[in-house]
N, C-alpha and C positions, 0 to 999 in steps of 0.2 A: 395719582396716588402711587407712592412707591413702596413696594413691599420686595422682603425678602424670596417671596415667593408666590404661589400663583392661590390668592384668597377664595378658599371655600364654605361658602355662606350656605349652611342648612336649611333650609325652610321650614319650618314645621309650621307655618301659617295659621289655618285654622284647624288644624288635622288634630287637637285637642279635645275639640267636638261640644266647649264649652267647660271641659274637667279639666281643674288642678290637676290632679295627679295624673289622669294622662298627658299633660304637658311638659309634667317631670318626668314621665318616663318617654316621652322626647329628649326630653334635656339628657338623659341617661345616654339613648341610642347615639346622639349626635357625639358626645364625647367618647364613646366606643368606636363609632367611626372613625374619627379623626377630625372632623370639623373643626374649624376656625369659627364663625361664627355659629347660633342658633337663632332664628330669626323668626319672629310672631307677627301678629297684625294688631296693633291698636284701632280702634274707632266706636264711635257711638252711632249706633247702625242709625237712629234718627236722622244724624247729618250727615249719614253717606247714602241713603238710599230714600227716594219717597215714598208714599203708599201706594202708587201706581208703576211702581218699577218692578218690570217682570225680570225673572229668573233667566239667568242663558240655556241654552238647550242644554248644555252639560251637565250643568247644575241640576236642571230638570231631572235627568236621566239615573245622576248620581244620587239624588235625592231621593227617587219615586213619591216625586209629588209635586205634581205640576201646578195647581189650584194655591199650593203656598207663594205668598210674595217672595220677592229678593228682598226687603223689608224684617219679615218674620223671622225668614232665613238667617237672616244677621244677626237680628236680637238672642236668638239662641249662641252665636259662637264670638260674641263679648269678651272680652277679659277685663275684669274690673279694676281698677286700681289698686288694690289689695292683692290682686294674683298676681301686676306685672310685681309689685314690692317683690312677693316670696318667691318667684321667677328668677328675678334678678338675685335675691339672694341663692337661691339655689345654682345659678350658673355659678356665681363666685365659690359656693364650696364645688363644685366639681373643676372650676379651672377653661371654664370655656366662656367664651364673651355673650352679650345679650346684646338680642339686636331686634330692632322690629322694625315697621313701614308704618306709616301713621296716613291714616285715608279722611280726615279732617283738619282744620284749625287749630281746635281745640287739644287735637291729639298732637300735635307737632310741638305745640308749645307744651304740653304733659313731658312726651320722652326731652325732651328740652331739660326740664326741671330734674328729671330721672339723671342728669350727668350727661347722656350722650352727645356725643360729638362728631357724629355720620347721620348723617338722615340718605335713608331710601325713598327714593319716587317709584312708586310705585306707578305702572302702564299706563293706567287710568288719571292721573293725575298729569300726564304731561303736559295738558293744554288748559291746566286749570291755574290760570296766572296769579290769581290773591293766594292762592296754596305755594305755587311754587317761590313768588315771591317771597312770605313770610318764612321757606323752607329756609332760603339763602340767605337771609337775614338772619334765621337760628340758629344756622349749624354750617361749622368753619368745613365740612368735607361733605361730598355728595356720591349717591351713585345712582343715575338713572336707569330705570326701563323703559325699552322703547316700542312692546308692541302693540302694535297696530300703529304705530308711526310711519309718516314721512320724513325724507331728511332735511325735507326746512322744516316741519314742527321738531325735531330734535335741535336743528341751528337757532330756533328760535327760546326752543326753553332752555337750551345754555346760555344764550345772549340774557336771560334775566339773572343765572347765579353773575356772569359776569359782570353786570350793571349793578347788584349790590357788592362788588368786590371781593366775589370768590375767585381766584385763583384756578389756572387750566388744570392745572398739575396737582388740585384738590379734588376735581373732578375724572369719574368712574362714568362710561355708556355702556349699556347693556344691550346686547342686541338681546331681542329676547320676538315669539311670536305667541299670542294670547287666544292660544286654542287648547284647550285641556282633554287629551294628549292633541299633542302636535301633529299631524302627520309628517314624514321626515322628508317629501316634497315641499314641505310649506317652509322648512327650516332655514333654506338661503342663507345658507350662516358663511358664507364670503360678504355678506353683508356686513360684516362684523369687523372686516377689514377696513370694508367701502367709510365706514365710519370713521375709525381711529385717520384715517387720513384726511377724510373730510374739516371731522372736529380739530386732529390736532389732541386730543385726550388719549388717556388708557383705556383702552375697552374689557368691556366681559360678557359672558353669556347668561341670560336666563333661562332654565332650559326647562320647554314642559314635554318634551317628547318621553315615551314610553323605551325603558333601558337606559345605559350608561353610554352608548358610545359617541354623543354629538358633543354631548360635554368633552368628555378626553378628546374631541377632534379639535374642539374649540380653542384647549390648549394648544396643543400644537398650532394651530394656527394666531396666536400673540393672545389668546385671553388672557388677563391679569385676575380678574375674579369669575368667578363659577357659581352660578345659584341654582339650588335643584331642590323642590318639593319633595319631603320622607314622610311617611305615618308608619306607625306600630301597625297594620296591617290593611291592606288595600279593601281588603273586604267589609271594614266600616261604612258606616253609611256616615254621611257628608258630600260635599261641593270637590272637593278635592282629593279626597284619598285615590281614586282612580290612576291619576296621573301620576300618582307618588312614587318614591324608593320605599320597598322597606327594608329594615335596618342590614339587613347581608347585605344588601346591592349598595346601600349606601355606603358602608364600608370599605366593598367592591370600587367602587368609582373615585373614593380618594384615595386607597393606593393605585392603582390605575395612575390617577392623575399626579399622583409623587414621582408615579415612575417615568411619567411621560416629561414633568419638566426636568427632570435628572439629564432624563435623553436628548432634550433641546440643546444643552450646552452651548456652546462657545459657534459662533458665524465662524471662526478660524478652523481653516484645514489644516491639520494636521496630525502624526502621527499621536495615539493615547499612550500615555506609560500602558497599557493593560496586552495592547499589543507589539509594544516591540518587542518581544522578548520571540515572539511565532515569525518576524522578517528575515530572517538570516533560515527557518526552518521552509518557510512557503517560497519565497522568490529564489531564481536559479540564476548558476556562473557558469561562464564560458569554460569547457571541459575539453580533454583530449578525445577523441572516438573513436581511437586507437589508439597504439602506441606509435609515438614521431619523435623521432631523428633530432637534435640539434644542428640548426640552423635551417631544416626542413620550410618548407613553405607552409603558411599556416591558408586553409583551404576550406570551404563549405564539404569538402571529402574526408578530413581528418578533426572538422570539431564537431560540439553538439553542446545543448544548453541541457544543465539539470540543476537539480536540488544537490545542494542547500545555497545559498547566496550569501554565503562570506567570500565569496573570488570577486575576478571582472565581473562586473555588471554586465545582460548583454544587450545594452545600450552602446556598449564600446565594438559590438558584433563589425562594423564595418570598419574601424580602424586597426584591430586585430587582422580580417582580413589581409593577406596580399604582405604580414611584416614574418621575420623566421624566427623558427624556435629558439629560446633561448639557453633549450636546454633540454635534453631527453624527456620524453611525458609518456607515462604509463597510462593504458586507457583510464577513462573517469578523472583521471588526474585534472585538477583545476588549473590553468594557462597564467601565466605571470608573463609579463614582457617585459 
């Protein structure tokens, strides 16, 4: 996927908590940011969770309520069809795209119908082949997450967009590691490299570590897109606001990240307009260190290198050596041959 620039995908996931209008005053925050995307969860917690599916510890923690299902959990942080409508209508009057991850069937073929034309894999779904398949079968662009993957189950669920005819250069891999927060021993994010060369794709990062700075590292290091969990305030109760930004930091982190691809620039060395104008003031010319005679011997006794360097370079220090004045030199005076 080729973009002008390095794609920052907001998450506001389920950090809604079930409300409209705090998922528009997501949509608020991500466009105050700066965000590219703003990204939700579709699913029908029936077909993504059973009734014996426990909670992850985090979830646990963040919850205070360990006795509730992963199940229950879910059914409260739904977005119905009606929400994503005014959702989407709501991204278009602020100016910012609508995005989500669809965690069934049922839900891939929904945003399907909504117009999109990116579908997210979400972590959890890499290994889940009727999903992935019908994924690459619906939607002409991809971006996966990969954690808690191997890099053959990543070789392997790109080999199925590719077997329905998606294109490398449609496809986005995300490193990403599915601990909320991360710790930043677990992040390995030269893995991210180890990937884009492996696959042959664009990579990016999913990032659930606690602050801004694995993401801007991630940049610099060839991310093309950036995904990072925000809520209106970490102190909500929910599965995820713990690991969140909120809205400062996340403002924080895409300039950060504007500034950092600005500074990438160009693989080519060379001088910037910005600084030439300081070379002739920083680098020094071959000087008199006295005053010398014409035709004098020119000597490690009568020169010396200073500022400014519009003279000899002293590069040319040994071929000046050992040749004679060409003409009387007041000290400091710059050497002409």
């Amino acid at each position: 996927m080729n973009h002008p620039h390095v794609i920052i995908i907001g998450e506001a996931g389920v950090n809604h908590n079930g409300s409209l209008e705090t998922a528009q005053k997501l949509i608020d925050a991500a466009v105050d940011a700066g965000v590219d995307y703003v990204k939700f969860q579709t699913f029908k917690a029936e077909s993504l969770a059973s009734k014996s599916a426990k909670k992850a510890d985090y979830q646990i923690a963040n919850t205070h309520n360990e006795a509730e299902s992963q199940l229950a959990m879910l059914q409260k942080l739904e977005l119905s069809h009606a929400h994503h409508e005014q959702l989407i209508q709501y991204c278009k009057q602020k100016n910012i795209q609508f995005f989500s991850t669809a965690f069934d069937l049922d839900s891939l073929r929904y945003l399907k119908s909504l117009g999109l034309d990116l579908v997210k894999i979400p972590s959890g779904e890499i290994t889940n082949l009727p999903y992935l398949r019908l994924a690459a079968q619906l939607f002409p662009k991809a971006i996966l997450s990969t954690g808690m993957c191997t890099l053959s189950e990543i070789k392997s669920a790109v080999a199925v967009f590719e077997n329905e005819g998606m294109q490398k250069e449609n496809i986005t891999i995300l490193h990403c590691n599915t601990e909320y927060p991360t710790p930043f021993g677990d992040v390995n994010l030269k893995a991210m490299q180890t990937i884009g060369k492996e696959m042959n794709t664009a990579v990016g990062y999913s990032d659930h570590t606690l602050g801004i700075e694995v993401p801007i590292a991630a940049v610099a290091l060839g991310a093309t897109v950036i995904e990072k969990h925000f809520t209106l305030d970490r102190n909500m109760e929910g599965p995820d606001h713990k690991a969140s930004l909120e809205p400062e930091e996340l403002t924080a982190m895409v300039s950060a990240i504007r500034n950092i691809e600005k500074a990438l620039g160009s693989p080519e060395k060379t001088p910037s307009a910005s600084e030439l104008k300081n070379k002739n003031v920083a680098r020094k010319s071959i000087v008199a260190s006295r005053g010398i005679k014409a035709g004098e011997l020119l000597s490690e006794d009568n020169l010396a290198v200073k500022r400014p360097g519009n003279g000899l370079s002293p590069m040319l220090w040994d071929t000046v050596l050992g040749s004679r004045a060409a003409k009387d030199f007041e000290p400091d005076e710059q050497i002409i041959l």
